[in-house]
PAKEPA-244566 format. One record per atom (N, C-alpha, C): x, y, z. Coordinates in steps of 0.05 Angstrom, whole numbers, plus 32768, in hexadecimal, padded with zeros to 4 digits. Layout:
// PAKEPA-244566
XYZ...
//
This chain:
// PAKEPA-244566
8232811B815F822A8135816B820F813D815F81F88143816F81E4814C816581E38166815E81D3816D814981D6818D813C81BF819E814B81BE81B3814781AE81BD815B81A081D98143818881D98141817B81E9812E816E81FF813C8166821E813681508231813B813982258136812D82268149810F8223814580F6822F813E80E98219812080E48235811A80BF8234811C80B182538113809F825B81258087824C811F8081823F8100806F823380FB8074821E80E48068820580EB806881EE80D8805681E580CD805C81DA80BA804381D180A7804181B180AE802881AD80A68025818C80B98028817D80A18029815F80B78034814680AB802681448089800B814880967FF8813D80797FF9814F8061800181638070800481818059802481768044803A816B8052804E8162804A804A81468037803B813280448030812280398028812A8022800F813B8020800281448000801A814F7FEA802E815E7FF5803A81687FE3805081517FD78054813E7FED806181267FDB805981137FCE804081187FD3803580FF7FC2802B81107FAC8023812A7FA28024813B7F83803C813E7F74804C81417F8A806B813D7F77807781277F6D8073810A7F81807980F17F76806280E87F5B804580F17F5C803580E57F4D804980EB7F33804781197F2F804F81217F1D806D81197F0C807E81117F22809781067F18809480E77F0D808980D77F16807B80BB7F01806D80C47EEC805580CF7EF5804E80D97ED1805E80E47EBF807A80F47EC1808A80F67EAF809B80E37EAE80A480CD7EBA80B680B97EBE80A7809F7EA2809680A37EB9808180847EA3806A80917E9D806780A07E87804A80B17E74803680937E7B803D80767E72802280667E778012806C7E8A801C807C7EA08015807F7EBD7FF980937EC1800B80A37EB07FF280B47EB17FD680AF7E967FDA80997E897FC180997E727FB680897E8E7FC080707E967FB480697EAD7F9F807B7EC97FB3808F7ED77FA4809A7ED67F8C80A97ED57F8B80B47EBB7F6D80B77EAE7F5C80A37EA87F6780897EA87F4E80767E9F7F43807B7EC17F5080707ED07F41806A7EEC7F3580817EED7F3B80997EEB7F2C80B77EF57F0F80AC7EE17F0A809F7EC77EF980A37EC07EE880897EC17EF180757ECE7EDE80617ED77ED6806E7EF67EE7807D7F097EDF80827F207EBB80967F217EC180A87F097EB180BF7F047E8D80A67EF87E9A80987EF37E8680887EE17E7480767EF97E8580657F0F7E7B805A7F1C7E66806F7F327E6E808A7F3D7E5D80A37F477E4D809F7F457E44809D7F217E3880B97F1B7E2380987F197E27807D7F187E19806D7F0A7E0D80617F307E1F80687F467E10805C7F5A7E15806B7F737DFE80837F7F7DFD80927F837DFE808D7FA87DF2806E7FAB7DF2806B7FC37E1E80697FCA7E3080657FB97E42805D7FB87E5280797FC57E46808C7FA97E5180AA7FB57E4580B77FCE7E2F80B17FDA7E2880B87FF27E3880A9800C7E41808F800C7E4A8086801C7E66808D801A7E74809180047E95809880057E9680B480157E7B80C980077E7C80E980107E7480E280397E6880D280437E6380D680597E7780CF80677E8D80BB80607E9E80B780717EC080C580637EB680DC80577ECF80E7805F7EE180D780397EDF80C7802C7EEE80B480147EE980C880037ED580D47FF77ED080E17FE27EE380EE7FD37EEB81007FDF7F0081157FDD7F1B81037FD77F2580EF7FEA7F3980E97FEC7F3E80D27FCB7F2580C97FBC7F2F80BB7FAD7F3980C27F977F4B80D77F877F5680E37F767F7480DB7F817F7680DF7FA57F8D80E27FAD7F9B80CF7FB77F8680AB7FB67F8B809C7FBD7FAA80897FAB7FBB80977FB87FD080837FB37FDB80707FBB7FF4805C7FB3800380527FC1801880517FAF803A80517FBB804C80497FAF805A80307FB3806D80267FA7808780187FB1809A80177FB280B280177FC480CB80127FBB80D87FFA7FD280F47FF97FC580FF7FDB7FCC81227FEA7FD581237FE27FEB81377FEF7FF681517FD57FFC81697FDF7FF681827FCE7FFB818E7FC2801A81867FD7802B81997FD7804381897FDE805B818D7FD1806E81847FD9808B818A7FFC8098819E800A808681AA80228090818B8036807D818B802F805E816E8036804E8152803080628154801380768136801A80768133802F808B81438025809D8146803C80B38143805F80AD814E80628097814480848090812F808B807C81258078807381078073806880FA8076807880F6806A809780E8807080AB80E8808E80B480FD809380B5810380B080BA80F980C580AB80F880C2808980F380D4808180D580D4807C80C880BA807D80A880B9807A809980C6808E80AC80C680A7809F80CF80C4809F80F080C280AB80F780AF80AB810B80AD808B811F809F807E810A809280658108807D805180F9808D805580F880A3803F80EA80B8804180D080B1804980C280A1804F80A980A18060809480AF8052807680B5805B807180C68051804C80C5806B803A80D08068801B80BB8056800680CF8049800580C080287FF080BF802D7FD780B5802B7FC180CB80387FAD80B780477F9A80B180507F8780B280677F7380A680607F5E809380667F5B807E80607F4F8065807A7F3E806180857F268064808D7F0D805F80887F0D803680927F18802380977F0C800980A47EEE7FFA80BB7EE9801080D37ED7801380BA7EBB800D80A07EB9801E808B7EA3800E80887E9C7FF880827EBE7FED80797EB77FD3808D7EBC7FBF80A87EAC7FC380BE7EB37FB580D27ECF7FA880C97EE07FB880D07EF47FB280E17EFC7FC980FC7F0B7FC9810C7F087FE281177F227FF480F87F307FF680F67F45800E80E27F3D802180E17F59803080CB7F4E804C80CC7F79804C80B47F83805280A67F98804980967F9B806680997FBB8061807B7FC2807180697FD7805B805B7FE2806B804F8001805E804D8013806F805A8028805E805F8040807180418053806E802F80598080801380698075800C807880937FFE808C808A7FF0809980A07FDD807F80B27FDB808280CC7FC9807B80D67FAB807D80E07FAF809C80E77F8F80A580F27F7E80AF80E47F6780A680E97F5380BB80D47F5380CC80C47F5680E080D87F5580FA80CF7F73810080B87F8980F080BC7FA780F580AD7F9A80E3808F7F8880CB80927F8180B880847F7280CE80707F6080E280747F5180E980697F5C8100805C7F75810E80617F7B811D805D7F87810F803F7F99810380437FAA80F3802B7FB080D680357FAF80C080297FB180AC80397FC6809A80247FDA80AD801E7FF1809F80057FFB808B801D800E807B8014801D805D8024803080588011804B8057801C805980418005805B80258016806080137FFD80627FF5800E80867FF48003808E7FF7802180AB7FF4801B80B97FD7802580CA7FD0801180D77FB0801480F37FBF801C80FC7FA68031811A7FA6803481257F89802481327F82801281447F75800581507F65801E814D7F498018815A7F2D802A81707F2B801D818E7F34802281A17F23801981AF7F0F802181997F06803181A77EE8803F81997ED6802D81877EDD801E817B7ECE800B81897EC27FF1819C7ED47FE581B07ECD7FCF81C57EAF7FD781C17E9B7FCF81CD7E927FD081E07E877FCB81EC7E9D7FB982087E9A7FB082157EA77FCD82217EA77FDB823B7EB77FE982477ECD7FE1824E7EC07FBE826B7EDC7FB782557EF17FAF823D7EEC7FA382277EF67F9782207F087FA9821C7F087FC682047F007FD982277F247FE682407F107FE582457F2C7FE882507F497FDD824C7F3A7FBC824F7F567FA782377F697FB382217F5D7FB282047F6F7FB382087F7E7FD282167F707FE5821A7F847FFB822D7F9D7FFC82407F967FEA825B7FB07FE682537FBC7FD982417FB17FC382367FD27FB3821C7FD77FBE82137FD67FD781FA7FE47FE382047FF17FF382207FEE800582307FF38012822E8016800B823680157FEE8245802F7FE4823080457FE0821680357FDA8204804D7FCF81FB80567FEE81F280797FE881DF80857FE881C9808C7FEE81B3808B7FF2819880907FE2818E80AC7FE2819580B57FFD818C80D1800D819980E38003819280F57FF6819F810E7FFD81A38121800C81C2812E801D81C98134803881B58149803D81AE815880318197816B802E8181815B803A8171814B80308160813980348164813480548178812A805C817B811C807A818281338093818B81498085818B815E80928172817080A181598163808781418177808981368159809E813D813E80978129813180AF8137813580D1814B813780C78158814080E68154815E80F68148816C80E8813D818880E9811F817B80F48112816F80E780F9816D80EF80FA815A810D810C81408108810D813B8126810C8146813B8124815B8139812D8169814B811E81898159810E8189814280FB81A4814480E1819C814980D58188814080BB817E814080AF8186812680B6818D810D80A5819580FB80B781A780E680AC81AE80D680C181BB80B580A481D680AE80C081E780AC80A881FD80AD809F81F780868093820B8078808C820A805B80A08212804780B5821C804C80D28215803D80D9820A804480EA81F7805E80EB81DB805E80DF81CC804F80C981CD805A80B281AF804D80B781B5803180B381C4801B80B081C5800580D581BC7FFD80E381C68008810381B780058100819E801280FB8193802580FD8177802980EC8160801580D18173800880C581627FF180D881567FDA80E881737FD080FA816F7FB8810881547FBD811C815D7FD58133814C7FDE812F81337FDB8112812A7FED810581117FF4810381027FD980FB81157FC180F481067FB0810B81007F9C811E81057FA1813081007F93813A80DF7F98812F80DD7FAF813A80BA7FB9812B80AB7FA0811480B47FA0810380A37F8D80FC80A07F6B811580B27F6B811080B97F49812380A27F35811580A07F1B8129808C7F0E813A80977F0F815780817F05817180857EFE817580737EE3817980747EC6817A805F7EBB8192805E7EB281AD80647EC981BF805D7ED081CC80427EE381D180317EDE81D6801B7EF281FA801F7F0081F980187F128212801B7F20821C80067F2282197FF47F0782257FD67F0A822D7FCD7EF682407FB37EEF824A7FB37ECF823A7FA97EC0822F7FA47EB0821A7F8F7E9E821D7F6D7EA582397F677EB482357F517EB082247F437ED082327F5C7EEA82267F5E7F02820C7F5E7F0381FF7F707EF581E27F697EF481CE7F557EE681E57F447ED281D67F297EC381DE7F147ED981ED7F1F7EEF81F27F007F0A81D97F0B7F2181DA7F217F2481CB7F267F3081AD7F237F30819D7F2A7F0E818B7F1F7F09818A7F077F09819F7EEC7EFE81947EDB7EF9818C7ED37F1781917ED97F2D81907ED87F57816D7EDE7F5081697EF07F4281517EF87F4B81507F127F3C81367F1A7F2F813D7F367F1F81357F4D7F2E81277F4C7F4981227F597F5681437F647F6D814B7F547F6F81737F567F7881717F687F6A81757F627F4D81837F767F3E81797F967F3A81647F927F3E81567FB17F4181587FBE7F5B81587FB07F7381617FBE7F8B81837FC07F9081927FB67F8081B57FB77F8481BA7FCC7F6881AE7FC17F5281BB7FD17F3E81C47FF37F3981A880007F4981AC80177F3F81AF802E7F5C81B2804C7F5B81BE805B7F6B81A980607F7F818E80557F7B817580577F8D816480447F8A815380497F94813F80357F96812280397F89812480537F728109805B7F5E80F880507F6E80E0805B7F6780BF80517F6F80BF80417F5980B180257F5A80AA80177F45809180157F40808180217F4B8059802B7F46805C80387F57804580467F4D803080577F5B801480477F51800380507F657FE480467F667FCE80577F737FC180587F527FA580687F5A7F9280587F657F7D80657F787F67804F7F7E7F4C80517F6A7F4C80397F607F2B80367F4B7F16802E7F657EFF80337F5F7EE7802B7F687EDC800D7F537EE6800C7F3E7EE57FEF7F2E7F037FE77F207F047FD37F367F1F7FCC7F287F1F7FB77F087F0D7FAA7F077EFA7F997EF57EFB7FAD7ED97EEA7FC27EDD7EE77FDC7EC87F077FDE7EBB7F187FE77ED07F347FF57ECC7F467FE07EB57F3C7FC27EC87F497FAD7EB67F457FA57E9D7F317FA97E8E7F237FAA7E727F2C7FB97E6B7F2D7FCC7E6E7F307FEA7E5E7F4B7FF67E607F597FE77E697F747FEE7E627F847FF37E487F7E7FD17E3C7F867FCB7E1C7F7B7FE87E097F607FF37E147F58800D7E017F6B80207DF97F7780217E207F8980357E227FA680327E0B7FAA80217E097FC7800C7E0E7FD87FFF7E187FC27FFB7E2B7FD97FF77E417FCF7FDA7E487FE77FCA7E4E7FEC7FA57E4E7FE57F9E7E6E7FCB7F8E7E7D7FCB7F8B7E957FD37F767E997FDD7F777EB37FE47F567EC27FC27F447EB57FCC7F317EBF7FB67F137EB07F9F7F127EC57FAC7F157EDF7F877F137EF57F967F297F087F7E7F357F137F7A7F457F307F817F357F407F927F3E7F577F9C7F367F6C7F8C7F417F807F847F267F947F787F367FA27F5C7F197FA77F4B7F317FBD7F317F1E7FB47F227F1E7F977F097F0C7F967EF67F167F857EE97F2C7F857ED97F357F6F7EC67F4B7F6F7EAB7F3B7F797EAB7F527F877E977F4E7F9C7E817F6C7F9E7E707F657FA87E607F7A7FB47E6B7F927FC47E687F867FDC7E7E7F8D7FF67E9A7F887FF57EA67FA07FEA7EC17F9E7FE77EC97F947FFC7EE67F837FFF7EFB7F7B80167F127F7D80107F1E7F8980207F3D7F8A801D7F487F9B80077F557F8C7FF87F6B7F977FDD7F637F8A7FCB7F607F8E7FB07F697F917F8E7F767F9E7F877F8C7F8D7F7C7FA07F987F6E7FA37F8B7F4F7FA87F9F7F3D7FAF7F977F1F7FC77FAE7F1C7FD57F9E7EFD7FEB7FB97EF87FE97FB77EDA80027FCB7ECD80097FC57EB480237FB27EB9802D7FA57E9E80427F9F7E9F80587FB47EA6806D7FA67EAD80827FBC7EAE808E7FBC7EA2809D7FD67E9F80A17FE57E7D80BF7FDC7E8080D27FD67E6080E77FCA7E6380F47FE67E5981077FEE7E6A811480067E5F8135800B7E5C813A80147E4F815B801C7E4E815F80237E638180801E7E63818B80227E7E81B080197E7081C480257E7A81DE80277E7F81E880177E9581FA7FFE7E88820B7FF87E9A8222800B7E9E823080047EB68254800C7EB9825D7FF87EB4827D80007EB4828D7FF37EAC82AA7FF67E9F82BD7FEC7E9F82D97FF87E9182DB7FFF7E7E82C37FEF7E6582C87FFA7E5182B780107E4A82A480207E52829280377E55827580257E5C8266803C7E53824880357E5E823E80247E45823480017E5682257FF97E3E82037FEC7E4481F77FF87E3281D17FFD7E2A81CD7FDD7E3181BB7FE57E4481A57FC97E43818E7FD67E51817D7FBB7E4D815B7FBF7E5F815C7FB67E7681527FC87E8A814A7FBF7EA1811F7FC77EA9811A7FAA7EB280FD7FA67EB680F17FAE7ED580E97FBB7ED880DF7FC17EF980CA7FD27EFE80BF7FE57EE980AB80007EF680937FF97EE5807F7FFC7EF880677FF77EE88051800B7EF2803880077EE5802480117EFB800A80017F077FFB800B7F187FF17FF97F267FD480047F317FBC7FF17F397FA880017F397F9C7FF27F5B7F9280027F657F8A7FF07F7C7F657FF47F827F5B7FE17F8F7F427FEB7F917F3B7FDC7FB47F367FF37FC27F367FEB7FDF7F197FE67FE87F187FD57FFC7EFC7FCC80087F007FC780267EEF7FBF80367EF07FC6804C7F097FAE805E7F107FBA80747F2E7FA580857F1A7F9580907F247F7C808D7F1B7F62809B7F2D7F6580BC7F1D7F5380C37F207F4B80E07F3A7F2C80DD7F3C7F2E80F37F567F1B80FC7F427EFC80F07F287EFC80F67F207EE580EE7F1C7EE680D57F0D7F0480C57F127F0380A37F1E7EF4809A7F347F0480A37F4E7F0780927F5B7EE280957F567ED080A67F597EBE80AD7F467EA480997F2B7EB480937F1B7EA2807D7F2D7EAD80617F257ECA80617F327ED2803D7F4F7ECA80397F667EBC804E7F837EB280447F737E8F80417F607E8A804E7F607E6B804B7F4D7E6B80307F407E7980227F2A7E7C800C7F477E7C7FF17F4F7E9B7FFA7F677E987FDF7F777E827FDC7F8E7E737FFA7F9D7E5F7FEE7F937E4C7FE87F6F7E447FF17F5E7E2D7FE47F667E357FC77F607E417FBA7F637E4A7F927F727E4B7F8B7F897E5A7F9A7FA87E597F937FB97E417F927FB27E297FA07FB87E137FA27FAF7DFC7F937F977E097F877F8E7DF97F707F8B7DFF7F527F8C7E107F527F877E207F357FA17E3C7F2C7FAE7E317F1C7FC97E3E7F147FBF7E5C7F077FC27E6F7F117FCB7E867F017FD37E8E7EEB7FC77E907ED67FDA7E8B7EBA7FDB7EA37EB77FE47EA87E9B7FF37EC87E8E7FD87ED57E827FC87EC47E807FAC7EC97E737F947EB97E6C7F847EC17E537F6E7EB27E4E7F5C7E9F7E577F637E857E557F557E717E607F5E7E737E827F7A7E6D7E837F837E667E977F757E847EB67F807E997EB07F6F7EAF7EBE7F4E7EB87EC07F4C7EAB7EAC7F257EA37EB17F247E937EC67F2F7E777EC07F297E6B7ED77F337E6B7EF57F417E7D7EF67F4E7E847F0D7F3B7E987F1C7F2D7EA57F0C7F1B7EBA7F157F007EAE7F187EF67E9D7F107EE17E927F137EDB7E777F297EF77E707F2D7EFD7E5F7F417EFF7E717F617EFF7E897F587F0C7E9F7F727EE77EA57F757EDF7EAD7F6A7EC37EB57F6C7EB27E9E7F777EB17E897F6B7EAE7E747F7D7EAD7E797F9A7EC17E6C7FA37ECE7E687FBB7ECB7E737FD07EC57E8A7FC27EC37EAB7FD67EAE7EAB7FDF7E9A7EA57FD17E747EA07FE47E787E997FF97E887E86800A7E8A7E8480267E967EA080327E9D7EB1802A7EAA7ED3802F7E827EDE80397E747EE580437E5F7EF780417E6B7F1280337E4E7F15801E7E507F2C800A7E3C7F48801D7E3D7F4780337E237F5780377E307F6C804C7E327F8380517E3D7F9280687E2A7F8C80817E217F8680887E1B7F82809F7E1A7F6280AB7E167F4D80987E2A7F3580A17E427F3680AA7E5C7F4180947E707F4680A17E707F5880B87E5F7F6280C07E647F7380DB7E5B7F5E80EA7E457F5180E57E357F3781017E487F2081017E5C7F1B80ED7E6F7F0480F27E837F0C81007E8D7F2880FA7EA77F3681117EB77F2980FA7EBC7F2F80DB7EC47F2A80C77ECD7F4680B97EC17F6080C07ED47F7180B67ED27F8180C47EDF7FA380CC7EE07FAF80DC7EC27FCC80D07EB87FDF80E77EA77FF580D77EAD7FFE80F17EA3801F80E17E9F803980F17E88804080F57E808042810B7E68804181157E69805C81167E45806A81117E3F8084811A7E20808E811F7E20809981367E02809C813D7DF280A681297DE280AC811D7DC680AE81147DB780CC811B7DB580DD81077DA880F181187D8A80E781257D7F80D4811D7D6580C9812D7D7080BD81397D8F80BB81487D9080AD815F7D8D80C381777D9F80DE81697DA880EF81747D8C810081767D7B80F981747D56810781757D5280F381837D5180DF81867D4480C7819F7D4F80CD81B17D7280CE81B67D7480D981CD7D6D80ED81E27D6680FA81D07D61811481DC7D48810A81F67D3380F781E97D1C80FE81F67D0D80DE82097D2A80C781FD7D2480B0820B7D3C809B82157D33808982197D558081822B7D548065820C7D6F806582047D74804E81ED7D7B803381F77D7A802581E67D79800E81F17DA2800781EF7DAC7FF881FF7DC37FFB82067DD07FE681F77DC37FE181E07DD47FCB81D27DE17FD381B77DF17FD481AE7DFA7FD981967DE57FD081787DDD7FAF817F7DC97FA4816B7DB47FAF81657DA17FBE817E7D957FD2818B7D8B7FDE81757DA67FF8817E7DA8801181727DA2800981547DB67FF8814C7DB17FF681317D987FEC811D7D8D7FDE812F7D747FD381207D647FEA81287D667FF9812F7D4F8014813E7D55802D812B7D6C8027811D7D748038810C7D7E804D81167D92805181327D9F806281427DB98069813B7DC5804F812F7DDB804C81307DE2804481137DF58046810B7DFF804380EC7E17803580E57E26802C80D87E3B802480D57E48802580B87E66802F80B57E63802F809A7E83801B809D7E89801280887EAA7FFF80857EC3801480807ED9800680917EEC801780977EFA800680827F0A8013806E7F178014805F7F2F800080657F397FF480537F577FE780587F687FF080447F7F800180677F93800B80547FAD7FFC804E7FAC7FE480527FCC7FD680537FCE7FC380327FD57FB0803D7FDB7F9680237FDC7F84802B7FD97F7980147FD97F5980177FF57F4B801180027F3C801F80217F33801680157F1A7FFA80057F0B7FF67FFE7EFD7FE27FF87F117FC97FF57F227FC77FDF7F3C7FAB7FFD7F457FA580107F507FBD801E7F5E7FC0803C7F4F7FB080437F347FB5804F7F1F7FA9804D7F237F8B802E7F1B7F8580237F157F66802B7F2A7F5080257F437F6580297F5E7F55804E7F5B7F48805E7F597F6680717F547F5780787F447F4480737F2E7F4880807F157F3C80707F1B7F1F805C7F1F7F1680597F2F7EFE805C7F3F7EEE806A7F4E7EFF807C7F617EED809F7F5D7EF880A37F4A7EFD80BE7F447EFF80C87F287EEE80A87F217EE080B47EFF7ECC80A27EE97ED7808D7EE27ED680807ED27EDF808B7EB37ED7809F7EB57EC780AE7E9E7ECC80C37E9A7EE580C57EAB7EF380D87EA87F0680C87EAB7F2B80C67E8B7F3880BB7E7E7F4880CD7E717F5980DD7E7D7F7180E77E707F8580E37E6B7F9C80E97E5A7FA480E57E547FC880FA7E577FD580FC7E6A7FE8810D7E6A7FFE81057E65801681217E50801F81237E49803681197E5D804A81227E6A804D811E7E86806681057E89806880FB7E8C807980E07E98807C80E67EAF808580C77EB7809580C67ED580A580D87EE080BA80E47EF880B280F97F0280C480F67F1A80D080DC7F2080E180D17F3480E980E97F4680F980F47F37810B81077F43811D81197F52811C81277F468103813A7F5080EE81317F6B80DE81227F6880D4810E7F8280C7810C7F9980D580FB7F9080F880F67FA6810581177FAF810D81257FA6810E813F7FA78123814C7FB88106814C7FB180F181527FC880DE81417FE180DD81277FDE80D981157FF880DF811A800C80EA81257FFF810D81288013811D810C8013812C81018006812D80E2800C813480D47FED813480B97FE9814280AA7FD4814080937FE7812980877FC8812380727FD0810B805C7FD9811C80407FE38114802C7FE98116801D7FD18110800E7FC481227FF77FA881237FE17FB281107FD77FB680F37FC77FC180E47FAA7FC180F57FA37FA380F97F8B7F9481047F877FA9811D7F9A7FAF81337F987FB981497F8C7FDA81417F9B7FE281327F8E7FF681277F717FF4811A7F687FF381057F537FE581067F3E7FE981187F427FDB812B7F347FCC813F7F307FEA815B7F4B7FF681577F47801181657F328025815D7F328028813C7F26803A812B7F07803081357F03801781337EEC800C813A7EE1801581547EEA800981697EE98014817E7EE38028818C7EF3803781777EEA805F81827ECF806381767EC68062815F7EB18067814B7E9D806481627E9B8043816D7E80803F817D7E85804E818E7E99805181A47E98806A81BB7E8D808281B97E958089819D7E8B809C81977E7580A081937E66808E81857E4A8091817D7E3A808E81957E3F807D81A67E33807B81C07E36808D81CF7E43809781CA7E4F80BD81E47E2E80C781D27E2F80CE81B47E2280DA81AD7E0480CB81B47DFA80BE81B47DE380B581C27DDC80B181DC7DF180BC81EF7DED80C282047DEF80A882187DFC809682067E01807882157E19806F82237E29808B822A7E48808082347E45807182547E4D806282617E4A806082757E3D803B82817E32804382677E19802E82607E21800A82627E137FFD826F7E387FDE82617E1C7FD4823B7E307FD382387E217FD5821A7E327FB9820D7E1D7FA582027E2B7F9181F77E437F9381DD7E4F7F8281DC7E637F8781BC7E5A7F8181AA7E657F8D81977E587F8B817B7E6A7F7481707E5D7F5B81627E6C7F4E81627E817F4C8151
//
């Protein structure tokens, strides 16, 4: 039976909801894991450093709208048990304008989920706050023990995650279209309660030494009464900077950046983290509660560059598994030197230059007229080519940001803070169908988006030069 609510007279929007959850989740990690926030401050003060040291850098972030947003640039994670969890994850993100971008295959790189990201899509929501979590659903067809395969389902069975409060206020917002400003500020609390530690486990000590030995990531998505955030992520403008200067802090980084090389012309994702912190935690059990460590929360730094194109993205997976296939990843020193210097390599076939990758149709930009386009128009007819405009200096273009992940960066990150001794292959591959058909929903095509964002920019800029109508070649 559906419930039926007063409707009420004014709501606060998605992104406004959005901001207040992502200040409450930051502030609840910074008291959860203090490393989080010395972190933090380091990036705030390499970000302030790169400004102030390259000015054409801060003019281009301030013109397209980034400036503002990089303080607020987050991302989270969590790892969910059950098809009934992802399904109201969807629900309650949609509630924060969020909405899943995406399908990421892990089960490759030995790790035994399959993930989307839940994030705003449009500009203007992008610019407002552009937080994302990358949420995994847990394969338990992957365990291949049986009896194993169905302890971990009876006790996912039993939990939780939502609080009825919580599911009450997304079914309010369904049903109303929106949460007025006591709602929203009660649906923040509620919401975040899914995501807070427990360093309680709901399992006996010996359940979770079978369960880890399956995989230690099992054991962190079965063991406990939720599904905690296991990072948060600020965005640096030098991920390179962040990674040196950690040890100052105290703080222990993974061995290489995931991701591409450092480059000029940012692309895509970099990602680095800390280790993750080994912390107390309570089993159950008959004979009372008994103390052990459980490993899973870390933090994490990302540094974004512009979304490749279907053909990019098609050179930069054949560039990385060229290096990845030859040159092992080690824990450090020698071995991560040369991993990084083999990656730098390689990459010279990548063009370092923004406007190559625009003439190869290698990454995506936002195009925008020129006020000397918008003065030419006025007084002569333009020439109707996009190449045109641009070499005439009418037309502009700046790189549209990439807001998703990489399932390879995204793998590494884990598998380094889950034991870099622990490397399996599973049979199973990609189970998109399965995923969406738990979702509740199909994913969002990132690229297609993209490619939309793109799309509008030149319409636009061409409306503004007075060229609509016009047949005007493509940009390639």
């Amino acid at each position: 039976m559906s419930r039926s609510f007063p409707m009420p007279q004014a709501f606060v929007s998605r992104d406004r909801i959005r901001s207040l959850f992502t200040e409450a989740m930051s502030q609840m990690y910074r008291a959860e894991v203090p490393q989080y926030g010395t972190l933090i401050e380091l990036v705030a003060d390499v970000n302030a450093g790169c400004l102030e040291k390259d000015p054409d850098l801060r003019d281009r972030l301030a013109r397209v709208g980034e400036l503002e947003r990089i303080d607020v640039e987050r991302h989270g994670a969590i790892r969910l048990g059950t098809a009934d969890e992802l399904f109201t994850i969807r629900r309650l993100f949609a509630v924060m304008g969020m909405q899943p971008v995406g399908y990421y295959d892990l089960s490759v790189a030995g790790v035994p989920v399959h993930s989307t990201s839940f994030r705003p899509i449009d500009e203007a929501a992008l610019n407002v706050n552009p937080f994302r979590v990358f949420t995994s659903l847990l394969r338990l067809e992957l365990i291949e023990d049986e009896g194993l395969r169905g302890e971990a389902e009876a006790i996912l069975a039993k939990r939780r995650i939502y609080t009825p409060r919580a599911v009450t206020l997304i079914e309010r917002h369904e049903q109303n279209g929106g949460l007025t400003k006591a709602e929203a500020m009660e649906f923040v609390a509620e919401a975040l309660e899914t995501f807070r530690w427990h360093g309680e486990a709901t399992v006996s000590a010996d359940t979770y030494k079978r369960l880890h030995d399956a995989h230690r990531l099992i054991a962190d998505v079965v063991s406990f009464k939720g599904p905690h955030i296991n990072h948060l992520t600020p965005r640096t403008l030098d991920i390179d900077a962040v990674q040196a200067r950690m040890p100052e802090r105290g703080i222990t980084p993974k061995a290489v950046i995931e991701g591409p090389p450092r480059r000029h012309c940012d692309i895509l994702l970099r990602q680095t983290s800390f280790k993750a912190l080994e912390e107390m935690i309570a089993f159950s059990g008959d004979d009372g509660a008994m103390q052990g460590t459980h490993t899973a929360r870390f933090g994490e730094i990302e540094q974004r560059g512009v979304a490749l194109t279907a053909k990019g993205r098609t050179l930069y997976d054949q560039l990385l598994a060229s290096v990845r296939g030859e040159v092992q990843v080690g824990d450090g020193g020698a071995k991560a030197g040369a991993y990084d210097d083999e990656l730098a390599a390689r990459f010279k076939a990548l063009p370092d230059s923004w406007d190559e990758l625009r003439r190869e149709n290698l990454a995506f930009f936002r195009y925008s007229a020129t006020p000397a386009g918008i003065a030419a128009a006025a007084g002569s007819t333009l020439p109707g080519d996009p190449e045109a405009l641009i070499a005439s200096g009418y037309l502009t273009f700046t790189p549209i940001v990439y807001e998703d992940f990489l399932p390879v960066s995204a793998a590494g990150i884990f598998q380094s803070n889950l034991g870099t001794d622990q490397q399996q292959n599973y049979a199973t591959r990609s189970n998109r169908d399965a995923f969406e058909a738990a979702l509740g929903a199909t994913v969002q095509d990132e690229l297609a988006l993209y490619a939309e964002r793109q799309a509008a920019s030149l319409d636009s800029a061409l409306e503004a030069l007075g060229l609509v109508g016009l047949p005007l070649k493509t940009v390639a």
